[in-house]
C-alpha positions as CSV (number, residue, x, y, z in Angstrom):
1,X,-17.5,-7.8,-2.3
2,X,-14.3,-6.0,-3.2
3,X,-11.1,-7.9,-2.7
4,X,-9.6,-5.8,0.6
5,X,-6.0,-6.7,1.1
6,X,-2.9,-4.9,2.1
7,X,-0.7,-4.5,-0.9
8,X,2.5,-5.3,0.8
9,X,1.8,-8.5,3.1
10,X,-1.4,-9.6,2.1
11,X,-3.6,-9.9,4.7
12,X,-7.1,-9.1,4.5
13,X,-9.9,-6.6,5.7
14,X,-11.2,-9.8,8.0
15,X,-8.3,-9.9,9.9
16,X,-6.8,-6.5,10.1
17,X,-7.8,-2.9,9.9
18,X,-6.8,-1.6,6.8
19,X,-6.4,2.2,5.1
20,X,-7.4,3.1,1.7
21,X,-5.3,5.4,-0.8
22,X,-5.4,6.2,-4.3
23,X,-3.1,6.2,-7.1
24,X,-3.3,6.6,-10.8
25,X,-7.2,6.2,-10.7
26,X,-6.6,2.9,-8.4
27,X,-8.0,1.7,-5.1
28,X,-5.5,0.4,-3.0
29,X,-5.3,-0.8,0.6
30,X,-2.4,-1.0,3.1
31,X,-2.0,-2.4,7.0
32,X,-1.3,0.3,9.9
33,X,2.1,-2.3,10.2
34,X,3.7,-1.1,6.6
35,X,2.4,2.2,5.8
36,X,5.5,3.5,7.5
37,X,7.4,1.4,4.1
38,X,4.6,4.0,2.0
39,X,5.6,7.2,4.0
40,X,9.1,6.6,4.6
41,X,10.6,4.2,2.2
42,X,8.2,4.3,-1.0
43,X,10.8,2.5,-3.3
44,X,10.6,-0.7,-1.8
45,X,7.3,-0.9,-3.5
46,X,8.3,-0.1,-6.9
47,X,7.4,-3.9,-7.6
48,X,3.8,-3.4,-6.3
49,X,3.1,0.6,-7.5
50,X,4.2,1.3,-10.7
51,X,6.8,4.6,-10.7
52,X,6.9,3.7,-6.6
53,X,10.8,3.6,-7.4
54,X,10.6,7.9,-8.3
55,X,8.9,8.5,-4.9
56,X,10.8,10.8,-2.7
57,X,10.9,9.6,0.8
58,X,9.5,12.0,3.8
C-alpha cells in the first residue's frame, strides 16, 4: 500500500482526509488544515518541494 501522508505535518490517510497533487512527475499528499500554506504561502515549503521557494503566492 502506498505511503499516504500529508507533506507538511505528517499525518496519515488513517486518520485524516487527505488531497492528492502532482509536481515534477511526483505524487504528493496534503491535509484540508495546510493546503491554505500550498495556495497562499507556497515558500514555506521550499524545504519539502523543491523550487517551492519561486512559487508566487495567490
Amino acid at each position: 500500500m502506498e505511503d499516504k501522508k500529508c507533506i507538511i505535518c505528517g499525518k496519515t490517510h488513517l486518520e485524516i482526509p487527505l488531497t492528492q497533487f502532482d509536481y515534477k512527475q511526483t505524487n504528493f499528499w496534503i491535509c484540508p488544515q495546510h493546503i491554505p500554506v500550498l495556495i497562499h504561502e507556497p515558500t514555506k515549503m521550499a524545504d519539502l518541494l523543491p523550487g517551492a521557494d519561486q512559487f508566487e503566492a495567490v
